[in-house]
N, CA, C and O atoms as a Maestro MAE file, in Angstrom:
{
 s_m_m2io_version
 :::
 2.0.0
}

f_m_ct {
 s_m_title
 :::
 protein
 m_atom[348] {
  # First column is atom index #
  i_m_mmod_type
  r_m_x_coord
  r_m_y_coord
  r_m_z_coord
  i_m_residue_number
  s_m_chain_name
  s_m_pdb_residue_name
  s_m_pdb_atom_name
  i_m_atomic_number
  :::
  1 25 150.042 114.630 58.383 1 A "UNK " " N  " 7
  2 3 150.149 113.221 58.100 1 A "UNK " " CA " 6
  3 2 149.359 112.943 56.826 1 A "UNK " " C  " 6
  4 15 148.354 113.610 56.578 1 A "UNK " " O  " 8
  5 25 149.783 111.975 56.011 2 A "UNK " " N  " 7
  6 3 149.143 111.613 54.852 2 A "UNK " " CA " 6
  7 2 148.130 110.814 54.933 2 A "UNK " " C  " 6
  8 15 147.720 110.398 56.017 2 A "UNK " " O  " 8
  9 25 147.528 110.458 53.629 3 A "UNK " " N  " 7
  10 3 146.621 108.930 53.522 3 A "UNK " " CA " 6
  11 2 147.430 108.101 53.582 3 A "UNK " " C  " 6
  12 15 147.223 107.275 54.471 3 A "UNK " " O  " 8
  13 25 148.711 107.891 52.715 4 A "UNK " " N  " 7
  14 3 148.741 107.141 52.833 4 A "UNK " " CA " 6
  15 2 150.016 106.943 54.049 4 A "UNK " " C  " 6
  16 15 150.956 106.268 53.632 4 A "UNK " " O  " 8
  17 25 150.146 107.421 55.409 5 A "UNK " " N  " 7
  18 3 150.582 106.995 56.310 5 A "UNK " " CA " 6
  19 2 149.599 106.709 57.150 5 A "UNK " " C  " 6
  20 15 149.649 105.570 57.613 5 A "UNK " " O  " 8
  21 25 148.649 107.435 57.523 6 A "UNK " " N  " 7
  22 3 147.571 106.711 58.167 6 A "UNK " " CA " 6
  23 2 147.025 105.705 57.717 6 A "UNK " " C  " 6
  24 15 146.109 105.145 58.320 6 A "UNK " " O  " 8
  25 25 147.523 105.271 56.500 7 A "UNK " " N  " 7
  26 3 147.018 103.576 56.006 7 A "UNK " " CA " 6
  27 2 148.072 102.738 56.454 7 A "UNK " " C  " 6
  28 15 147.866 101.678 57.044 7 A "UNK " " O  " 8
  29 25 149.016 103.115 56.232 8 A "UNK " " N  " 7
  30 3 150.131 101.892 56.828 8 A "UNK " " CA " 6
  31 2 150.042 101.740 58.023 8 A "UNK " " C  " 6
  32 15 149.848 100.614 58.481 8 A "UNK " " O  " 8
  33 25 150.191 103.090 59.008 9 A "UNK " " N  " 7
  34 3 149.861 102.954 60.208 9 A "UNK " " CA " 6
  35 2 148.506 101.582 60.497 9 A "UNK " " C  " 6
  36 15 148.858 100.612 61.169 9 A "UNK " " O  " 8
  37 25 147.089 101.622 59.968 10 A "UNK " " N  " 7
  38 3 146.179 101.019 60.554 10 A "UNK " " CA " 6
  39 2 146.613 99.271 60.276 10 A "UNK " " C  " 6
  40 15 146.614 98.209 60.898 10 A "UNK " " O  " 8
  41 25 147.004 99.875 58.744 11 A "UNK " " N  " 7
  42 3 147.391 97.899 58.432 11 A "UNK " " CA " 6
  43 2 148.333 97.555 58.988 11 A "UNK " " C  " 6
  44 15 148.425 96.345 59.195 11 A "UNK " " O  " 8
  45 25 149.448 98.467 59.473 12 A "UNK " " N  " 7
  46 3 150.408 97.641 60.311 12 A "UNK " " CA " 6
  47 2 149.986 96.964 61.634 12 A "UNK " " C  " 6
  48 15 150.616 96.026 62.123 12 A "UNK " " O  " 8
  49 25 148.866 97.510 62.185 13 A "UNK " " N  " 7
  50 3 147.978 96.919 63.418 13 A "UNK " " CA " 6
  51 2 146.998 96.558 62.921 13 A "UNK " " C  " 6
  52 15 145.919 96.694 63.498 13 A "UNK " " O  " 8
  53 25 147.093 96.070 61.862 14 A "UNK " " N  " 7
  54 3 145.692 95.004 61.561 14 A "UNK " " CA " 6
  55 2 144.375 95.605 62.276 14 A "UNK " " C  " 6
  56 15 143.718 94.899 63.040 14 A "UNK " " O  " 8
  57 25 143.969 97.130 61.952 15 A "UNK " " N  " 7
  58 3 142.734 97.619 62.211 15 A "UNK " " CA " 6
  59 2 142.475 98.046 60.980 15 A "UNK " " C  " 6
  60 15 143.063 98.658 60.089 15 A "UNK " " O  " 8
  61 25 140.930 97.321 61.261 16 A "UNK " " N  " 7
  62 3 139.585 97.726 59.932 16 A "UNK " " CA " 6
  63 2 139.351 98.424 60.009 16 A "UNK " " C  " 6
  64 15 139.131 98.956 61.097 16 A "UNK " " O  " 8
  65 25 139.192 99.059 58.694 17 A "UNK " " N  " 7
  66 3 138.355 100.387 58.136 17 A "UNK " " CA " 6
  67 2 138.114 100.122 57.168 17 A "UNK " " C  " 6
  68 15 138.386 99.114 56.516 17 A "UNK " " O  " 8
  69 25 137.124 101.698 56.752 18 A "UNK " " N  " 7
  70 3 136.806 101.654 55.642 18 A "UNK " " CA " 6
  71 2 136.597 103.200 55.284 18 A "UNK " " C  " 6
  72 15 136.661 104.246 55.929 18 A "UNK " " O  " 8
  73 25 136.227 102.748 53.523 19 A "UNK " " N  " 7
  74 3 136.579 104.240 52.834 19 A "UNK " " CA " 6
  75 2 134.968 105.023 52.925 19 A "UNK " " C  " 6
  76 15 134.125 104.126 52.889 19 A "UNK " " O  " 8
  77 25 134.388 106.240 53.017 20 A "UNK " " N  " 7
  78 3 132.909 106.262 53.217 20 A "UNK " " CA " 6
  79 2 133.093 107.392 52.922 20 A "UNK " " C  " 6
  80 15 134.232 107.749 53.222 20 A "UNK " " O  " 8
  81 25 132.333 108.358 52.334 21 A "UNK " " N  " 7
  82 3 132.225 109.635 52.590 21 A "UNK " " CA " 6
  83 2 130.773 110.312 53.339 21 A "UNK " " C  " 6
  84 15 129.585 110.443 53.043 21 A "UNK " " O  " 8
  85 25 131.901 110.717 54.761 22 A "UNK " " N  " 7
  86 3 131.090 111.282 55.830 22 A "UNK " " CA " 6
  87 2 131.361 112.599 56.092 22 A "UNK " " C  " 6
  88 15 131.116 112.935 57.250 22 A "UNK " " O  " 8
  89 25 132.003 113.856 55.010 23 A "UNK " " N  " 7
  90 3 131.351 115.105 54.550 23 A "UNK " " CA " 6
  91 2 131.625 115.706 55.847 23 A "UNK " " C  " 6
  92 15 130.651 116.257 56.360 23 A "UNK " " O  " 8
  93 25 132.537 115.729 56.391 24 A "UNK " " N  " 7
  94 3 133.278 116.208 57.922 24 A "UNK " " CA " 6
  95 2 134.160 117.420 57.123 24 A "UNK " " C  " 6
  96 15 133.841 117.848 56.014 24 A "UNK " " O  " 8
  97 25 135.141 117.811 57.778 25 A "UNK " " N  " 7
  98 3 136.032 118.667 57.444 25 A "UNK " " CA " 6
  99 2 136.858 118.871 56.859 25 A "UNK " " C  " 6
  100 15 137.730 119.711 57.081 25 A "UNK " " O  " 8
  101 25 136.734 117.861 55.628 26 A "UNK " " N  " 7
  102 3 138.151 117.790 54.672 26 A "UNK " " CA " 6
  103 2 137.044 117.550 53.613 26 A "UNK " " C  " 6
  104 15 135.834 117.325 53.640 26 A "UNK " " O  " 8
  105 25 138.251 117.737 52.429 27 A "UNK " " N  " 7
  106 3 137.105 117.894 50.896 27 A "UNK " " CA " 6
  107 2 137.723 116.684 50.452 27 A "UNK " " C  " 6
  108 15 138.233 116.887 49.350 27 A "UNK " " O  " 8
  109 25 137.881 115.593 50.818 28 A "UNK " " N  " 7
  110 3 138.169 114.036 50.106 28 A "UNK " " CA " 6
  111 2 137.539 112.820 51.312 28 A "UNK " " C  " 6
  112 15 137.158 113.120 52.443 28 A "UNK " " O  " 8
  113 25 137.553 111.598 50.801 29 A "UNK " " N  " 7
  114 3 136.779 110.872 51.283 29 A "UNK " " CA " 6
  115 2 137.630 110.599 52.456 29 A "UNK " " C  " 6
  116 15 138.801 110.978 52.448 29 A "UNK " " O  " 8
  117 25 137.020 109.831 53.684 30 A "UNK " " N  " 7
  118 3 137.160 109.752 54.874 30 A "UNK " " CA " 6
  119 2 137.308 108.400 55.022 30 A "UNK " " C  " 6
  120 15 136.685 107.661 54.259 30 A "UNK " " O  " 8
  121 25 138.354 107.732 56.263 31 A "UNK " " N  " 7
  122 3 138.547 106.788 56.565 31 A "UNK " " CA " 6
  123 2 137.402 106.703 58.002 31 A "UNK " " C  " 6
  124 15 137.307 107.558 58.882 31 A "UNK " " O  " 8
  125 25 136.539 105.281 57.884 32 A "UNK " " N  " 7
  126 3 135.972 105.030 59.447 32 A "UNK " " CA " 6
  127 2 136.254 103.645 60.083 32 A "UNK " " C  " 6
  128 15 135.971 102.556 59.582 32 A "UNK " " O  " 8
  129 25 136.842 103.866 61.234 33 A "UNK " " N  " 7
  130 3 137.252 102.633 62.122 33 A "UNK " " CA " 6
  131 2 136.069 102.614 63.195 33 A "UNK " " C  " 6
  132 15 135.800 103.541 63.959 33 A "UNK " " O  " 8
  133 25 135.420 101.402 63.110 34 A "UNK " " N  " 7
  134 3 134.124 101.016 64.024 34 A "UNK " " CA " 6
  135 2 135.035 100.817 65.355 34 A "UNK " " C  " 6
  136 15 136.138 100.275 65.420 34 A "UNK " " O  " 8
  137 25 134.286 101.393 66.379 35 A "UNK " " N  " 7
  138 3 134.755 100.931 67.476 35 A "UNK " " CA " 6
  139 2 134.021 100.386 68.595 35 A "UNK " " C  " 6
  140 15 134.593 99.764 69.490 35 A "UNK " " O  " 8
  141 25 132.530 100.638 68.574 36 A "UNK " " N  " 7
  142 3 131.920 99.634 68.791 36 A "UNK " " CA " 6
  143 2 130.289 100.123 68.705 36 A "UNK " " C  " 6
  144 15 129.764 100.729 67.771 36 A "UNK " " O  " 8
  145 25 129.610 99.640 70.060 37 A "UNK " " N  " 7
  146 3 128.264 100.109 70.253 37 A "UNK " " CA " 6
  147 2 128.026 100.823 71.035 37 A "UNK " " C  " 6
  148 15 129.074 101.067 71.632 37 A "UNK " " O  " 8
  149 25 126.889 101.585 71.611 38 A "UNK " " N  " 7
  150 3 126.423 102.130 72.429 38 A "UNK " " CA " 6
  151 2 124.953 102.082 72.776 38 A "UNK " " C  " 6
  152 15 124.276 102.647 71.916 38 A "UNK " " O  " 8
  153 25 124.314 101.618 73.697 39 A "UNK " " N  " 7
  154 3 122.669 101.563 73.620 39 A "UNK " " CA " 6
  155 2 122.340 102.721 73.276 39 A "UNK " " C  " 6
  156 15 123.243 103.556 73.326 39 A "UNK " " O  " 8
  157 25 121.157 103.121 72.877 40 A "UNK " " N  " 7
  158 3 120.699 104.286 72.373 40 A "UNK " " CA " 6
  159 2 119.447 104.863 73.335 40 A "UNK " " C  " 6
  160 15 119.195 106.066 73.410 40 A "UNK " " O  " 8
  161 25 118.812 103.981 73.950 41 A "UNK " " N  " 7
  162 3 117.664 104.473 74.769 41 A "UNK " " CA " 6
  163 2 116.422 104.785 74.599 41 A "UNK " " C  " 6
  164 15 115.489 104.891 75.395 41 A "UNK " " O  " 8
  165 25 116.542 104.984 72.973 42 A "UNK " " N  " 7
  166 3 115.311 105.428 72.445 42 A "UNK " " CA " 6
  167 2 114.361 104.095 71.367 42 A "UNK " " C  " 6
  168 15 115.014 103.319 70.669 42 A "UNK " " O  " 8
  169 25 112.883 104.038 71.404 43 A "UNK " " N  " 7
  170 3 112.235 103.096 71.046 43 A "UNK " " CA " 6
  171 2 112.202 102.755 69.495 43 A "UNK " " C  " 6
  172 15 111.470 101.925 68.955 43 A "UNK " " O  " 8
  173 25 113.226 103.640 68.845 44 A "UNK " " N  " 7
  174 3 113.123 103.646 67.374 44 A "UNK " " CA " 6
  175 2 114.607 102.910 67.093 44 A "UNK " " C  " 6
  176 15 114.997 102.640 65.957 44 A "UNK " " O  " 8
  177 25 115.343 102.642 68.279 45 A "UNK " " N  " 7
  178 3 116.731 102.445 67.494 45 A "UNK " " CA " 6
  179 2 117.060 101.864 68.395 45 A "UNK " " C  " 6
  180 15 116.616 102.386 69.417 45 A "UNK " " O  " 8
  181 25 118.183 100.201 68.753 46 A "UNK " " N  " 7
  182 3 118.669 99.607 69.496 46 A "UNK " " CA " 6
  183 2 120.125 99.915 70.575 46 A "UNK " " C  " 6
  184 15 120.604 99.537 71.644 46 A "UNK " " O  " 8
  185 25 120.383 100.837 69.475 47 A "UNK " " N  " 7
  186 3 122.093 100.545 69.483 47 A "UNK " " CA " 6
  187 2 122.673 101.903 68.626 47 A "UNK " " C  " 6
  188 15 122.062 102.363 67.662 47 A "UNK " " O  " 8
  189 25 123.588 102.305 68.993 48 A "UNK " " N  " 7
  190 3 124.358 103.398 68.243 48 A "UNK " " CA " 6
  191 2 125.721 102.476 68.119 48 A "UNK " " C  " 6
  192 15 126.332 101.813 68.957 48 A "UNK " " O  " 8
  193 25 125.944 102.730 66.660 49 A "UNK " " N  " 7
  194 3 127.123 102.261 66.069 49 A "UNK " " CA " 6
  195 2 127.928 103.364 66.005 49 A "UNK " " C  " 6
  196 15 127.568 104.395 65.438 49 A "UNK " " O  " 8
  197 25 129.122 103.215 66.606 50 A "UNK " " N  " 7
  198 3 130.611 104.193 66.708 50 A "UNK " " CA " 6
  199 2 131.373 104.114 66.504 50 A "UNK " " C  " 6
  200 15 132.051 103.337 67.175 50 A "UNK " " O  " 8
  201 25 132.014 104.860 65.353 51 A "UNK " " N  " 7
  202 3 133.038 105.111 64.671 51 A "UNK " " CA " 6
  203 2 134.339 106.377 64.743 51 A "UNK " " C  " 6
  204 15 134.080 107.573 64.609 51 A "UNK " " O  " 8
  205 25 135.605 105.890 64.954 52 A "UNK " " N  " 7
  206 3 136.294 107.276 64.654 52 A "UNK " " CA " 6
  207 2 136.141 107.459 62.845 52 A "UNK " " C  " 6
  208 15 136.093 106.494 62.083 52 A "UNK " " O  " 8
  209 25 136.096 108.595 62.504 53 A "UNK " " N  " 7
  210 3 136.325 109.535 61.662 53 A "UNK " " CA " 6
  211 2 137.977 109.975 61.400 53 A "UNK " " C  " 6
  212 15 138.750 110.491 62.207 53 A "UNK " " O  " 8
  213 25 138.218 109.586 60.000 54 A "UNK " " N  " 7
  214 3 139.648 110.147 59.632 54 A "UNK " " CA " 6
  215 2 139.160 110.711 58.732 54 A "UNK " " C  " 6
  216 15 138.546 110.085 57.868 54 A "UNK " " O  " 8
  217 25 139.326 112.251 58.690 55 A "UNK " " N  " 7
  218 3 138.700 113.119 57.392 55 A "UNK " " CA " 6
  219 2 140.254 113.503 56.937 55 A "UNK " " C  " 6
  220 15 141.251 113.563 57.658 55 A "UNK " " O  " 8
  221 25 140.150 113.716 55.668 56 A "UNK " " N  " 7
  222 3 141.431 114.497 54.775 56 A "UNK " " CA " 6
  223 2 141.257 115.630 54.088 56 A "UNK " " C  " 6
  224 15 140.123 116.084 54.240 56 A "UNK " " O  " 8
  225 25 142.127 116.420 53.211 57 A "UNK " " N  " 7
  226 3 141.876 117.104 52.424 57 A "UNK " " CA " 6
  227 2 143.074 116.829 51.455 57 A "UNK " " C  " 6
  228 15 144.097 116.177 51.662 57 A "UNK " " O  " 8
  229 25 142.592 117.626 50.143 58 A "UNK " " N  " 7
  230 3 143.232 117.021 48.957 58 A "UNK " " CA " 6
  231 2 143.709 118.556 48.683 58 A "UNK " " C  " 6
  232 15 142.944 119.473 48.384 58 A "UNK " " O  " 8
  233 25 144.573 118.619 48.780 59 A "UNK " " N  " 7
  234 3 145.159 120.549 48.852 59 A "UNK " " CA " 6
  235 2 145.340 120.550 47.408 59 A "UNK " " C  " 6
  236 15 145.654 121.738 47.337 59 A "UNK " " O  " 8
  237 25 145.384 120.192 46.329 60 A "UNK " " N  " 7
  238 3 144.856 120.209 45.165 60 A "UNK " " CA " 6
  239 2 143.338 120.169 44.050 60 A "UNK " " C  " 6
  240 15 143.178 120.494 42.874 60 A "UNK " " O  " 8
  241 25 142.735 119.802 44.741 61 A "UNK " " N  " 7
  242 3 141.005 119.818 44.783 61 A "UNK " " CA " 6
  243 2 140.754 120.840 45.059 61 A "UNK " " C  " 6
  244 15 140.969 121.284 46.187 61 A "UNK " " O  " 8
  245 25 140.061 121.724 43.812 62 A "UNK " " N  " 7
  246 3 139.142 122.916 44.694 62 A "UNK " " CA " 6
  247 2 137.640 122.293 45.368 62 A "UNK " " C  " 6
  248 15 137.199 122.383 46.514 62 A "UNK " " O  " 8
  249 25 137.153 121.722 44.302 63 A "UNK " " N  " 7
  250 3 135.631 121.120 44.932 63 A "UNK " " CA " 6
  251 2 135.886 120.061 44.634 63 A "UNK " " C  " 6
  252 15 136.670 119.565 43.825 63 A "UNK " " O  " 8
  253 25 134.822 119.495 45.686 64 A "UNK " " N  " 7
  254 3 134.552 117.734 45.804 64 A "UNK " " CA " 6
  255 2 133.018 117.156 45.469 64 A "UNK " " C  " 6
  256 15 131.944 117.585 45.892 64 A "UNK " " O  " 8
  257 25 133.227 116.264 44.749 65 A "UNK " " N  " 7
  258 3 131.741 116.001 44.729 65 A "UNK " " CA " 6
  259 2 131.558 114.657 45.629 65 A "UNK " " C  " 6
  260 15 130.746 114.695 46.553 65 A "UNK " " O  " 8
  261 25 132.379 113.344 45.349 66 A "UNK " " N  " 7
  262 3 132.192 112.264 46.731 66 A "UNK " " CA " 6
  263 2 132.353 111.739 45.317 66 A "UNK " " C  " 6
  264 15 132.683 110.633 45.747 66 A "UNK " " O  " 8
  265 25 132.401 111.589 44.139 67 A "UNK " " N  " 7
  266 3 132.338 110.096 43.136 67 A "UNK " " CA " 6
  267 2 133.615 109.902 42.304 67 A "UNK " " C  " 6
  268 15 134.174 110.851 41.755 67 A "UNK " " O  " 8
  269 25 134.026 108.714 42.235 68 A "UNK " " N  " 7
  270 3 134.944 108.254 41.832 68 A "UNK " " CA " 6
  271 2 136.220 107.732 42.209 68 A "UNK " " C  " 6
  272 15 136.578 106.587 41.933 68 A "UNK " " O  " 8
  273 25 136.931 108.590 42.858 69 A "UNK " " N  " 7
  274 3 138.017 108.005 43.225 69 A "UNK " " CA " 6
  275 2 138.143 108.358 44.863 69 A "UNK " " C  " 6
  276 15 137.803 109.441 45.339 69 A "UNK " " O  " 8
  277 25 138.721 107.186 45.668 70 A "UNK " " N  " 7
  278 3 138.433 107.018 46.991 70 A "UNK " " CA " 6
  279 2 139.924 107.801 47.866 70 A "UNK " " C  " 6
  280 15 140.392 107.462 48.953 70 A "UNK " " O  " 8
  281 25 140.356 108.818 47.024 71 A "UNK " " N  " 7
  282 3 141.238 109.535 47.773 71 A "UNK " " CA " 6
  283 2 143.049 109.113 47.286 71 A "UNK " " C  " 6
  284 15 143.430 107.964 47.065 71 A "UNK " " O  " 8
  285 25 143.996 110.450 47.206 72 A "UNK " " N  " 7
  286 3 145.448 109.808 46.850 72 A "UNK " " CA " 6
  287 2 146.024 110.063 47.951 72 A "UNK " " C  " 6
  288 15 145.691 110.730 48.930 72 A "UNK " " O  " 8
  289 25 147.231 109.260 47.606 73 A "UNK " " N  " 7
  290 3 147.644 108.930 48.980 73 A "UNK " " CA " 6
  291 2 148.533 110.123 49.420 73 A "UNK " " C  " 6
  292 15 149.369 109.750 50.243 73 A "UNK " " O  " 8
  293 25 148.620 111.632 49.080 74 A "UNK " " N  " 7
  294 3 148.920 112.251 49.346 74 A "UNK " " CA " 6
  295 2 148.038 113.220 50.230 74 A "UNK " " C  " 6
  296 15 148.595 114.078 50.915 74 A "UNK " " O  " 8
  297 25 146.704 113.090 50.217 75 A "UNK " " N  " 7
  298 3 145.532 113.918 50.651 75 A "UNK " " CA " 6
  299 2 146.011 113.906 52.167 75 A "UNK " " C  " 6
  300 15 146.535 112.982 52.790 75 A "UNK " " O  " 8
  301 25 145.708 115.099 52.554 76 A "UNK " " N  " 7
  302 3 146.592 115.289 54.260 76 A "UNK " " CA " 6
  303 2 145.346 114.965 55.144 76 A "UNK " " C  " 6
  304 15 144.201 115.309 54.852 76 A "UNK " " O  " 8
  305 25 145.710 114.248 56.286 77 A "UNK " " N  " 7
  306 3 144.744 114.168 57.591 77 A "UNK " " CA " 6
  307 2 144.495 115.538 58.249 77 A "UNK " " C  " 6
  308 15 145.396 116.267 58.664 77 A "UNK " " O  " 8
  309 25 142.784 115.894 58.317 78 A "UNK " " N  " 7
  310 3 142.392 117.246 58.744 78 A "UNK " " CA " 6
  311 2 142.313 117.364 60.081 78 A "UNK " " C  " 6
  312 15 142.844 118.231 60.775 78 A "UNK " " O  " 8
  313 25 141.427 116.193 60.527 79 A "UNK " " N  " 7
  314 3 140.928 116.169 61.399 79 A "UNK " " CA " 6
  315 2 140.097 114.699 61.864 79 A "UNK " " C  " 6
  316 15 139.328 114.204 61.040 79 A "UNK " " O  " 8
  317 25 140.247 114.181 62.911 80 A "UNK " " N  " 7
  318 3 139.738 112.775 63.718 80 A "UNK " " CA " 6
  319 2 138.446 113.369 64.355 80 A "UNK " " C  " 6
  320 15 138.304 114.457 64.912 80 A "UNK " " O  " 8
  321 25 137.513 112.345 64.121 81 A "UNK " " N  " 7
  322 3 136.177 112.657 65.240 81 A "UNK " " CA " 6
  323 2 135.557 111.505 65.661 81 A "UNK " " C  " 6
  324 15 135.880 110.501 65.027 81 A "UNK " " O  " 8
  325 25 134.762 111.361 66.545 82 A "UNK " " N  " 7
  326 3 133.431 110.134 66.674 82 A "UNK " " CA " 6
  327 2 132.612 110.589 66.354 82 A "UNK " " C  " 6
  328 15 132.101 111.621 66.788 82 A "UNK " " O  " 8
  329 25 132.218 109.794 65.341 83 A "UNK " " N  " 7
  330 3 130.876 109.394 64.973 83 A "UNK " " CA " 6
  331 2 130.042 108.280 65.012 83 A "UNK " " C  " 6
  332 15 130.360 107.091 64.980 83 A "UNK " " O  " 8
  333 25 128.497 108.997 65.113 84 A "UNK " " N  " 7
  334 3 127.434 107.894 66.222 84 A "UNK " " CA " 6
  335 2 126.244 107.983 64.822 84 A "UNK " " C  " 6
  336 15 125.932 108.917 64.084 84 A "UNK " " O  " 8
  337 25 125.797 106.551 64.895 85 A "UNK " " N  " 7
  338 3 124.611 106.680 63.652 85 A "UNK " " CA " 6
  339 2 123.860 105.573 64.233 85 A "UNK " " C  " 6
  340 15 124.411 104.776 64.992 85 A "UNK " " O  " 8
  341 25 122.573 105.480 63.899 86 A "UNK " " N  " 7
  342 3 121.610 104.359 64.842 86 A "UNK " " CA " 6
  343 2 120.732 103.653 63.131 86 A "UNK " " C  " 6
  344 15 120.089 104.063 62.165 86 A "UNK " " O  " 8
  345 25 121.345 102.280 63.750 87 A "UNK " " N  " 7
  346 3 120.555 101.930 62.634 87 A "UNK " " CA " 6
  347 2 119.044 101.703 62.535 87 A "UNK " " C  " 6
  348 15 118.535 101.399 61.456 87 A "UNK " " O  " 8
  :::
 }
 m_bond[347] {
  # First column is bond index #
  i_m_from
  i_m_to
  i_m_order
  :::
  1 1 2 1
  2 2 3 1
  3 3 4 2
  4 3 5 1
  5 5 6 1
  6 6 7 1
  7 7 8 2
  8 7 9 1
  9 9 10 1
  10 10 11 1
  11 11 12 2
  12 11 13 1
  13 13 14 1
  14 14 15 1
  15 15 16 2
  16 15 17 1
  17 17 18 1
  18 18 19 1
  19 19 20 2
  20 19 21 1
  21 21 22 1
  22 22 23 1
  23 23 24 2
  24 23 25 1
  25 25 26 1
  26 26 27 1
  27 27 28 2
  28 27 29 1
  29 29 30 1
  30 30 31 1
  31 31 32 2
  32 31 33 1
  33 33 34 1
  34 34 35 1
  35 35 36 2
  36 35 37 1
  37 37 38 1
  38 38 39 1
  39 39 40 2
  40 39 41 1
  41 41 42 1
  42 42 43 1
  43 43 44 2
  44 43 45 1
  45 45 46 1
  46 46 47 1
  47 47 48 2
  48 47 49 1
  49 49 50 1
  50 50 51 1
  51 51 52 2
  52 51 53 1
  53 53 54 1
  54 54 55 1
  55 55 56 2
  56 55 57 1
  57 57 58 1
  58 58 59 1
  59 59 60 2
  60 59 61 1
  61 61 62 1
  62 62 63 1
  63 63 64 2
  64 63 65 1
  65 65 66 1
  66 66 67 1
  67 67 68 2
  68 67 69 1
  69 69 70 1
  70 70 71 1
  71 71 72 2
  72 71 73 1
  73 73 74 1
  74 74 75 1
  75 75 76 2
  76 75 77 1
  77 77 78 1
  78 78 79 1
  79 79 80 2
  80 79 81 1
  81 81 82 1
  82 82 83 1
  83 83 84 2
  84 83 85 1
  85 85 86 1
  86 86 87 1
  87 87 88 2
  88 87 89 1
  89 89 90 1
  90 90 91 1
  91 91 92 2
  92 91 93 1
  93 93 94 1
  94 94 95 1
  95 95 96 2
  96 95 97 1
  97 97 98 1
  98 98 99 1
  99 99 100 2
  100 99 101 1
  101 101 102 1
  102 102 103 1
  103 103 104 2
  104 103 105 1
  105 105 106 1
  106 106 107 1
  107 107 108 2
  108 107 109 1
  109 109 110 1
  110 110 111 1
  111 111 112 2
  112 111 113 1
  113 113 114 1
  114 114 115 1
  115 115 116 2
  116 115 117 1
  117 117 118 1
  118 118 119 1
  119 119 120 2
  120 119 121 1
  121 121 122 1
  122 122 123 1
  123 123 124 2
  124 123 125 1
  125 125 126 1
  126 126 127 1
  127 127 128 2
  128 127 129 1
  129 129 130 1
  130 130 131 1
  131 131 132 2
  132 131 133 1
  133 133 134 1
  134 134 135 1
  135 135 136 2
  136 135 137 1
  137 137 138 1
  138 138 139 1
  139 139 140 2
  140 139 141 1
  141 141 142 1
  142 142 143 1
  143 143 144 2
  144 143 145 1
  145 145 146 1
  146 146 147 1
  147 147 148 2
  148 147 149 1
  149 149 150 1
  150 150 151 1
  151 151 152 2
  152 151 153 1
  153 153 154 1
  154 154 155 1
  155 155 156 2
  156 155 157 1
  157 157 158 1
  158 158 159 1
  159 159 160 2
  160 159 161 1
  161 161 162 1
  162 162 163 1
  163 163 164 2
  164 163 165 1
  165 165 166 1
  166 166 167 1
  167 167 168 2
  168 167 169 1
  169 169 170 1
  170 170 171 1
  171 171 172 2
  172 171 173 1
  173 173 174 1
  174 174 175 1
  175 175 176 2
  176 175 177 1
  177 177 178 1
  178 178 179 1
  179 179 180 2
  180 179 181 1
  181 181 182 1
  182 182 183 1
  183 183 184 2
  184 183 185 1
  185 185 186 1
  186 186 187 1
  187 187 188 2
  188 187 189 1
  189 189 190 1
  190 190 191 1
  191 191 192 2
  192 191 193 1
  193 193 194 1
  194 194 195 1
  195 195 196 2
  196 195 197 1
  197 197 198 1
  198 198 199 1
  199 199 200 2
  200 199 201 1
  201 201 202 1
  202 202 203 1
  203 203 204 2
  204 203 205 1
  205 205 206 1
  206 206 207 1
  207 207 208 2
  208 207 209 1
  209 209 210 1
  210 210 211 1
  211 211 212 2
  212 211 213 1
  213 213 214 1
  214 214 215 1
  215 215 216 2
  216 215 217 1
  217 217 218 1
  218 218 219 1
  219 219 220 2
  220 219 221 1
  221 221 222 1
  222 222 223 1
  223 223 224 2
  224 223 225 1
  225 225 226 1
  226 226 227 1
  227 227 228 2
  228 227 229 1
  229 229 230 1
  230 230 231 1
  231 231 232 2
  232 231 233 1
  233 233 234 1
  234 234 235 1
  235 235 236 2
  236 235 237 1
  237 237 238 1
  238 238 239 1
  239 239 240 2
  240 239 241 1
  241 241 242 1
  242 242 243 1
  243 243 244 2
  244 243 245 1
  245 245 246 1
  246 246 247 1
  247 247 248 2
  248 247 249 1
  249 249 250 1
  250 250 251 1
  251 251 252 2
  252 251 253 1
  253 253 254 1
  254 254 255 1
  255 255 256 2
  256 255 257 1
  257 257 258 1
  258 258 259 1
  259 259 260 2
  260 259 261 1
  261 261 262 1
  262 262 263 1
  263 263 264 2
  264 263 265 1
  265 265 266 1
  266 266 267 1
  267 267 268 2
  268 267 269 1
  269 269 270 1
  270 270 271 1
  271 271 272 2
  272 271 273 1
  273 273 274 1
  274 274 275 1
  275 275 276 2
  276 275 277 1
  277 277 278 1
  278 278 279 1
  279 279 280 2
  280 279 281 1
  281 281 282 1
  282 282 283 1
  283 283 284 2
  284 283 285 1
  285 285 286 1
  286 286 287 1
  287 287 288 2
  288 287 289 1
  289 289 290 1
  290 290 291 1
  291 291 292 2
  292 291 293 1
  293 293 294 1
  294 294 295 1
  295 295 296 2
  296 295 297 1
  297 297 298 1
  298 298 299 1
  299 299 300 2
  300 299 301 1
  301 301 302 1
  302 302 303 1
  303 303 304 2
  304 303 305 1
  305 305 306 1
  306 306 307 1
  307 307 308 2
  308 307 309 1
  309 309 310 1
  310 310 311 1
  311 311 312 2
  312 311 313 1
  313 313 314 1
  314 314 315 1
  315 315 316 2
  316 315 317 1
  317 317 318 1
  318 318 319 1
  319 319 320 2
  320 319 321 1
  321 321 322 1
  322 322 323 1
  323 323 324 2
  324 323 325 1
  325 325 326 1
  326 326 327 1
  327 327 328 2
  328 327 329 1
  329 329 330 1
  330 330 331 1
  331 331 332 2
  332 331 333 1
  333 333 334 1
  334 334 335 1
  335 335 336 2
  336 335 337 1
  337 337 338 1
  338 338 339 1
  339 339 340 2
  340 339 341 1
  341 341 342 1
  342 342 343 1
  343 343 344 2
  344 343 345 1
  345 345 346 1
  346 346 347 1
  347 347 348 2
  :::
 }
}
């Protein structure tokens, strides 16, 4: 699947995301859809914020550095994950 079908896909259901690079398993920037919270338990942090992960790769890119351009819409979907970060 592409970027840019997994973009039509989300805007056709009016789900937010955003572009971030979270350095998962594809060498181009990553789409993250918040999905919600989670208490965290611990006295340093309230809440874990959770996100799926849409990582890509750009089968034309040998290396990536993360600056400049936020991915073409050909870059293929690698791999989906959750991800948890505590603010």
């Amino acid at each position: 699947m592409t970027r840019e079908a997994v973009t039509e896909y989300l805007e056709t259901r009016h789900v937010r995301y955003g572009e971030s690079v979270m350095r998962g398993s594809g060498n181009a920037w990553s789409y993250k859809v918040r999905i919600g919270t989670d208490p965290s338990g611990r006295f340093d942090c309230a809440n874990w914020e959770v996100y799926i992960v849409f990582d890509f790769d750009n089968p034309t890119r040998k290396t990536w550095e993360g600056r400049g351009d936020t991915g073409a819409p050909s870059d293929v979907l690698k791999d989906s994950r959750i991800f948890k970060f505590c603010w």
